[in-house]
BANULUM-282490 format. One record per residue (C-alpha): residue number from 0; residue in three letters; z, y, x. Coordinates in steps of 0.02 Angstrom, whole numbers, plus 50000, padded with zeros to 5 digits. Example, Ala and Ser with C-alpha at 12.3 -4.5 7.8 and 13.67 -1.06 7.14 Angstrom:
BEGIN
ATOM pos code    zz    yy    xx
ATOM   0  ALA 50390 49775 50615
ATOM   1  SER 50357 49947 50684
END
This chain:
BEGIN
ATOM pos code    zz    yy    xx
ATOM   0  UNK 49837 50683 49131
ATOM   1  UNK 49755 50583 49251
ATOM   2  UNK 49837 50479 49419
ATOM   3  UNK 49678 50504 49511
ATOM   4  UNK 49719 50359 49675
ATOM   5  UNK 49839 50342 49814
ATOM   6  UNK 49850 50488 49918
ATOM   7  UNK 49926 50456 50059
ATOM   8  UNK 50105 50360 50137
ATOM   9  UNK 50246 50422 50226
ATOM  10  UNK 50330 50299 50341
ATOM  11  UNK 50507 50352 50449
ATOM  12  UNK 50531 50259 50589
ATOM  13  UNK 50592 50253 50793
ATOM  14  UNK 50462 50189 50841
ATOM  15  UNK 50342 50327 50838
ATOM  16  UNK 50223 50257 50996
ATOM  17  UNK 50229 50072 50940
ATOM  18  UNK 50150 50141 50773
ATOM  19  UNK 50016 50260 50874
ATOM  20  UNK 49948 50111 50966
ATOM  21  UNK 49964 49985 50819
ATOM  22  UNK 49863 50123 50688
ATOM  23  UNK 49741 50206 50844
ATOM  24  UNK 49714 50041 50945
ATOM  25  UNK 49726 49873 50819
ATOM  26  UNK 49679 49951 50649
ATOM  27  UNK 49566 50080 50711
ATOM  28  UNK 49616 50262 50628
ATOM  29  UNK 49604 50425 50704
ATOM  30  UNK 49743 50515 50753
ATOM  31  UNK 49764 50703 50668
ATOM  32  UNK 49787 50877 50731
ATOM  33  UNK 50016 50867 50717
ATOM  34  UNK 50057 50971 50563
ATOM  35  UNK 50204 51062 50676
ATOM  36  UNK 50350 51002 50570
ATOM  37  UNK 50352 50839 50706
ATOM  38  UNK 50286 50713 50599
ATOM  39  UNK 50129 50627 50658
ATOM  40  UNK 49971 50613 50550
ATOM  41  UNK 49829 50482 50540
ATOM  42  UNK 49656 50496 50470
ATOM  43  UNK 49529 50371 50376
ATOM  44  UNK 49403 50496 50317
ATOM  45  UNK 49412 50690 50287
ATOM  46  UNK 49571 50681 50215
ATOM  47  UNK 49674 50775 50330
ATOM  48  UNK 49776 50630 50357
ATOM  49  UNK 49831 50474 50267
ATOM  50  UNK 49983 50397 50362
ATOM  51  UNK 50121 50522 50387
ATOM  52  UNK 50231 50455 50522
ATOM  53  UNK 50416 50538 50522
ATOM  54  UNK 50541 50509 50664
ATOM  55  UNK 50693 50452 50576
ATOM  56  UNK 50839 50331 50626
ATOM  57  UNK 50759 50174 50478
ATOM  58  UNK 50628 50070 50465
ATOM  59  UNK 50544 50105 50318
ATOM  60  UNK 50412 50161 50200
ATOM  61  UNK 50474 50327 50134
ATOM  62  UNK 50357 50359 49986
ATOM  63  UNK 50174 50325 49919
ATOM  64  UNK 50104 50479 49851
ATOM  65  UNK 49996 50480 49719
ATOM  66  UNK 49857 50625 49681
ATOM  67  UNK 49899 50686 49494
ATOM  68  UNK 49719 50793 49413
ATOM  69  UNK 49813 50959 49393
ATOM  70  UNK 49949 51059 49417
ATOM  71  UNK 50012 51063 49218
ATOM  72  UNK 49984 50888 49239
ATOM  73  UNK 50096 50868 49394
ATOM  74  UNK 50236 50977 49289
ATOM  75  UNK 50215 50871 49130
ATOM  76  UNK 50264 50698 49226
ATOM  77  UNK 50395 50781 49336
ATOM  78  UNK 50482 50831 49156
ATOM  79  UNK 50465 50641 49097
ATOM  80  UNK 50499 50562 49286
ATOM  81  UNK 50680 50670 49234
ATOM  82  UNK 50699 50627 49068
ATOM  83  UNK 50677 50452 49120
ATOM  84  UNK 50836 50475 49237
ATOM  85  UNK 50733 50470 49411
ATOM  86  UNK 50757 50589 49513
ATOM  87  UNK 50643 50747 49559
ATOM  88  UNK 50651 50856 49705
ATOM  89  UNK 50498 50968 49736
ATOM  90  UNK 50444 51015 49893
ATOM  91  UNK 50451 51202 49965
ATOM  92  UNK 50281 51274 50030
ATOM  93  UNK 50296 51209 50192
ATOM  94  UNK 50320 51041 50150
ATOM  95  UNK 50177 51056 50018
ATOM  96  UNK 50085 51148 50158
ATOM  97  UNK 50105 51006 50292
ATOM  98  UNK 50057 50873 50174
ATOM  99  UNK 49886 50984 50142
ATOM 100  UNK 49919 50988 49939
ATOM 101  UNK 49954 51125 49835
ATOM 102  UNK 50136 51069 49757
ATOM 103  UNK 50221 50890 49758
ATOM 104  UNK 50387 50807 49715
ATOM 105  UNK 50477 50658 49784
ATOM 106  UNK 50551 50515 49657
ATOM 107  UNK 50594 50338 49671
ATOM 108  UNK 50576 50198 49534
ATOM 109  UNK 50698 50110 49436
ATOM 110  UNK 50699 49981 49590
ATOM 111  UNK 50708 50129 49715
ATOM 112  UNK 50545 50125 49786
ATOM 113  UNK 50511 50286 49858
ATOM 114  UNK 50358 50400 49778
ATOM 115  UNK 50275 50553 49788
ATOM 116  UNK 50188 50646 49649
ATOM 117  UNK 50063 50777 49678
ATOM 118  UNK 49893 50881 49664
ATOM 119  UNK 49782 51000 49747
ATOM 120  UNK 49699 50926 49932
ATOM 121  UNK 49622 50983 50045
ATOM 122  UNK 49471 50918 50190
ATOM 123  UNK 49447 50898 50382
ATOM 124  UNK 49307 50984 50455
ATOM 125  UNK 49309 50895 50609
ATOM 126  UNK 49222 50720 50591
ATOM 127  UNK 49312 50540 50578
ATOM 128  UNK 49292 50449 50711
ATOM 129  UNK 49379 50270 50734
ATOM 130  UNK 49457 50236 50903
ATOM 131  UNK 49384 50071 50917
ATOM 132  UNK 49250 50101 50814
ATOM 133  UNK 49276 50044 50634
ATOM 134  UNK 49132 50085 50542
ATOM 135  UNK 49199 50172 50388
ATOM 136  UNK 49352 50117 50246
ATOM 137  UNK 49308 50130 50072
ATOM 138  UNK 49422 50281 49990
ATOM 139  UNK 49352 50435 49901
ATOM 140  UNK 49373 50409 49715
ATOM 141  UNK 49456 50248 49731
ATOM 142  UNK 49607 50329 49850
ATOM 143  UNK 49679 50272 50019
ATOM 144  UNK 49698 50086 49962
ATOM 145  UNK 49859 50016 49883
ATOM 146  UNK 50033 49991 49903
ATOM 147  UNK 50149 49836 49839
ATOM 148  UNK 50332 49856 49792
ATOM 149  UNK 50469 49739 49753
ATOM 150  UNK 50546 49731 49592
ATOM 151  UNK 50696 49644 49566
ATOM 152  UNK 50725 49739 49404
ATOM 153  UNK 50550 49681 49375
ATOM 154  UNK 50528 49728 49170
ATOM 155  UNK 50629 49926 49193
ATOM 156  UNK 50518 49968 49349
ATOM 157  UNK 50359 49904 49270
ATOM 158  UNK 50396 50004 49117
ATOM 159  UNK 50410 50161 49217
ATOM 160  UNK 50238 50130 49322
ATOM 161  UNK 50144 50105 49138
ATOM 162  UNK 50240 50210 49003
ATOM 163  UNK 50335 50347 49121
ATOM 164  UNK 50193 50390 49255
ATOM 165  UNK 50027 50299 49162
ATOM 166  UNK 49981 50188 49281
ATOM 167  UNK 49879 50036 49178
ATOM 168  UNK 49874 49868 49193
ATOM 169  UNK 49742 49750 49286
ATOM 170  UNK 49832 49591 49319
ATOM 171  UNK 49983 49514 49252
ATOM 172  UNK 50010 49338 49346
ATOM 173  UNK 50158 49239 49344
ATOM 174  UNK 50142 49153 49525
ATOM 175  UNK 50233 48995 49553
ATOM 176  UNK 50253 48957 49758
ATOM 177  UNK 50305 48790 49773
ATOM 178  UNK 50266 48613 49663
ATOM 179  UNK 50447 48596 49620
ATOM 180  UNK 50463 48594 49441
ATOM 181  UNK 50602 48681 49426
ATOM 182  UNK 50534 48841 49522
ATOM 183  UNK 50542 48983 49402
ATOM 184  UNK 50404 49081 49471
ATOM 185  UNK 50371 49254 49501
ATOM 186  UNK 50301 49398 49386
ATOM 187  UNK 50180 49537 49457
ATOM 188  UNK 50087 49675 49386
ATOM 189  UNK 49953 49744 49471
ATOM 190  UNK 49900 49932 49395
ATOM 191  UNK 49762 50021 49420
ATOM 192  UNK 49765 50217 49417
ATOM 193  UNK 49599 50331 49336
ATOM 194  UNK 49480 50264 49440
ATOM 195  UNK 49393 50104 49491
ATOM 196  UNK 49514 50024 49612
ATOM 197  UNK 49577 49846 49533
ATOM 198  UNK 49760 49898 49576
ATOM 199  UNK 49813 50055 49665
ATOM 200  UNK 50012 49989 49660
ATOM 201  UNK 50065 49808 49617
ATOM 202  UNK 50241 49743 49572
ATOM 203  UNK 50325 49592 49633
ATOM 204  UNK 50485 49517 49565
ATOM 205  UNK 50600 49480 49704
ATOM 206  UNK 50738 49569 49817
ATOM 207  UNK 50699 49719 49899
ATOM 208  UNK 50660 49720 50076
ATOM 209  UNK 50734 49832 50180
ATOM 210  UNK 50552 49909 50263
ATOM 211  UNK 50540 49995 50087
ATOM 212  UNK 50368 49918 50040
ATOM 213  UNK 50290 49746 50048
ATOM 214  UNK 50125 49781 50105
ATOM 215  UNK 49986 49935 50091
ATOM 216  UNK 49810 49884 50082
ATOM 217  UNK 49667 49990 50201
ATOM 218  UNK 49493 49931 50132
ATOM 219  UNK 49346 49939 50267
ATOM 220  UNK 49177 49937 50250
ATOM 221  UNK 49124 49779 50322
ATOM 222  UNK 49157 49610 50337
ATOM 223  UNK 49122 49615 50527
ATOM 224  UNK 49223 49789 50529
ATOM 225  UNK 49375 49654 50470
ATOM 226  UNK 49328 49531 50585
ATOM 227  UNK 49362 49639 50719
ATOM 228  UNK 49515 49707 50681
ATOM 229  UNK 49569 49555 50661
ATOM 230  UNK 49535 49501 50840
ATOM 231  UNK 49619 49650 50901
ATOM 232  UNK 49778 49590 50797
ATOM 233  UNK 49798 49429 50899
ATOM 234  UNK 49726 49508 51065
ATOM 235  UNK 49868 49631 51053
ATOM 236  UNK 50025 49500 51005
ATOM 237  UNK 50019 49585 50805
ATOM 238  UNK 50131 49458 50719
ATOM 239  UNK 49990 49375 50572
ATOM 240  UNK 50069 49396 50414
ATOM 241  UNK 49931 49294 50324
ATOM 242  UNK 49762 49221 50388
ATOM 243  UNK 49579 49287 50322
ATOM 244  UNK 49553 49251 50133
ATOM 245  UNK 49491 49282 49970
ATOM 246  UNK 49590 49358 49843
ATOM 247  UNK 49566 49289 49661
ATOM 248  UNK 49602 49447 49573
ATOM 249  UNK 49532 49585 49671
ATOM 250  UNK 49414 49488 49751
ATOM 251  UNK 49447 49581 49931
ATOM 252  UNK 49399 49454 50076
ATOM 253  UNK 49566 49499 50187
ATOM 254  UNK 49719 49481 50302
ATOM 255  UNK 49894 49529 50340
ATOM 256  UNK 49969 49592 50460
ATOM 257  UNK 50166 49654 50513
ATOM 258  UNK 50169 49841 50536
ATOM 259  UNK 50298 49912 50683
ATOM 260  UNK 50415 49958 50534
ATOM 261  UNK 50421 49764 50474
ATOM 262  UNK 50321 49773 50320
ATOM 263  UNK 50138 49717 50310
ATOM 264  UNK 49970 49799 50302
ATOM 265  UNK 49834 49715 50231
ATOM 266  UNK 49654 49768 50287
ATOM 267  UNK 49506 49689 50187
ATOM 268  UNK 49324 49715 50113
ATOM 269  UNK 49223 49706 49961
ATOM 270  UNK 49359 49728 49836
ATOM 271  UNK 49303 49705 49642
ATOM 272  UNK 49281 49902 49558
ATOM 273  UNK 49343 49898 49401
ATOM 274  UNK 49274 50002 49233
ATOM 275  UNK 49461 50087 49208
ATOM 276  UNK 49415 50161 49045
ATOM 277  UNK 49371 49993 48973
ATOM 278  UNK 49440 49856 49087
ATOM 279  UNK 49565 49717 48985
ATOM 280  UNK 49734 49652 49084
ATOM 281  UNK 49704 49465 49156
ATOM 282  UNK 49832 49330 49215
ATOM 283  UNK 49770 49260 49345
ATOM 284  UNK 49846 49085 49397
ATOM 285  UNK 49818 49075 49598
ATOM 286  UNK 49854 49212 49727
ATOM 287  UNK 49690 49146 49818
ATOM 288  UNK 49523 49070 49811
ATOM 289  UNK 49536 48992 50003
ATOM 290  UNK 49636 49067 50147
ATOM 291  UNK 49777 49178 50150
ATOM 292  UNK 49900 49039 50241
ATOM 293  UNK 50060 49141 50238
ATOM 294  UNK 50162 49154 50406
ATOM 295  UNK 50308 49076 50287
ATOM 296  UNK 50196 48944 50230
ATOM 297  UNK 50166 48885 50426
ATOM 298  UNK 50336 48887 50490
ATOM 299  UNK 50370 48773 50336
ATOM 300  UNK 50234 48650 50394
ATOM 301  UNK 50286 48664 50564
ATOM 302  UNK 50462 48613 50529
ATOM 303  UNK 50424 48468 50431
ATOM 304  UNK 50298 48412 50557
ATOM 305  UNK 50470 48424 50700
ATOM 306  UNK 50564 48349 50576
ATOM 307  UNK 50455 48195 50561
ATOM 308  UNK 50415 48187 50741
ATOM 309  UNK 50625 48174 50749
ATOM 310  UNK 50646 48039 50654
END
């Protein structure tokens, strides 16, 4: 069996136009032909679409589907997703239809992250073209990007990822976030699927957040093609998440940004391509090379600058 790469992401939200402009207008994908189940679709490439938008009364990613190599494949991890004691509830033709595969089923993990598994896909004939004019984003082999998850039951839900699906490890930090000594720290695992993407899902170890997801990850083809979305972010009020920086893991020159639905999405370049077949886990020690000043990390600084000023 083989997890080939992210597929694709289904989001539900109420706020279908505030994710239109924020995917067509700031990030720069192209919106689909509708699939005529009232969902919304979203292109990057031929793909027939990417982000699967879904009116719904929460806030929240929904699932990250992954592309499994074939069907007896797809049936084989379905059997051990329910023997593990997830649950597995295949989609009819229609829904298999209107996600453009040719069968999938919806899980969760042990931390209740929503998935999808499936195979067979299927291509656009009608060209990408980016609303704003983004050059390209890198995909094909290496998938749509990634997606992050929290983990509170951090060592259960990275056992299913590795020994339950096969997802294998790249990086397994254990990130400390302030100087105080007493900080115990949080683990990650970042896990690559069969191809050459450094992690195509990452764990955290905290609470989970309500939005369903931490962040997803769009990779583009240029440094300047991230540049500019990232002056359309504060031309059009996006809420920064986290400035421009370099990643010490992945290596992807990026930034963050809050989606309509309240998680973020991070949209970067150059990103290190792995050897999956012979690559050895790391532990990195720092999140970041230079950059990547967290929103968090700012209002901190601000309120200890107001503080002092006070006094």
């Amino acid at each position: 069996m083989a997890i080939e790469a992210l597929g694709y992401v289904v989001v539900e939200t109420q706020k279908l136009d505030e994710w239109d402009d924020f995917l067509c207008n700031i990030v720069g994908v192209m919106r689909a032909a509708d699939p005529g189940d009232g969902a919304r679709h979203y292109r990057v490439d031929a793909r027939p679409f990417r982000f699967r938008i879904v009116a719904g009364a929460t806030e929240r990613l929904t699932a990250a589907a992954y592309r499994i190599d074939t069907r007896a494949a797809l049936d084989d991890l379905a059997a051990r997703v329910a023997a593990a004691g997830r649950p597995v509830a295949w989609a009819d033709a229609a829904g298999a239809a209107a996600r453009g595969v040719d069968a999938v089923f919806a899980t969760s993990d042990p931390a209740g992250n929503g998935l999808e598994f499936y195979c067979g896909d299927s291509a656009d004939d009608v060209a990408f073209v980016s609303p704003p004019g983004v050059s390209g984003f890198v995909t094909g082999a290496l998938g749509m990007g990634h997606a992050v998850f929290a983990a509170p039951n951090f060592a259960a839900t990275h056992a299913f990822y590795r020994d339950v699906v096969g997802f294998h490890d790249t990086d397994l930090p254990h990130f400390h976030f302030s100087p105080d000594p007493a900080d115990p720290g949080m683990r990650f695992a970042f896990m690559h699927a069969d191809n050459g993407r450094h992690h195509s899902v990452a764990l955290g170890e905290s609470p989970a957040p309500p939005s369903g997801c931490v962040h997803l990850m769009l990779e583009m083809t240029t440094l300047a093609d991230v540049g500019r979305c990232y002056d359309r972010m504060r031309i059009g009020g996006v809420p920064e998440s986290a400035s421009i920086g370099l990643h010490t893991n992945d290596e992807m020159t990026s930034f963050y940004m809050q989606t309509p639905s309240g998680f973020d999405l991070e949209v970067g370049c150059d990103g290190l391509v792995i050897d999956p077949a012979s690559w050895a886990p790391t532990a990195h020690k720092t999140i970041s090379e230079w950059g990547h000043v967290w929103a968090w990390q700012k209002a901190m600084a601000e309120a200890a600058a107001a503080a002092e000023a006070a006094q």
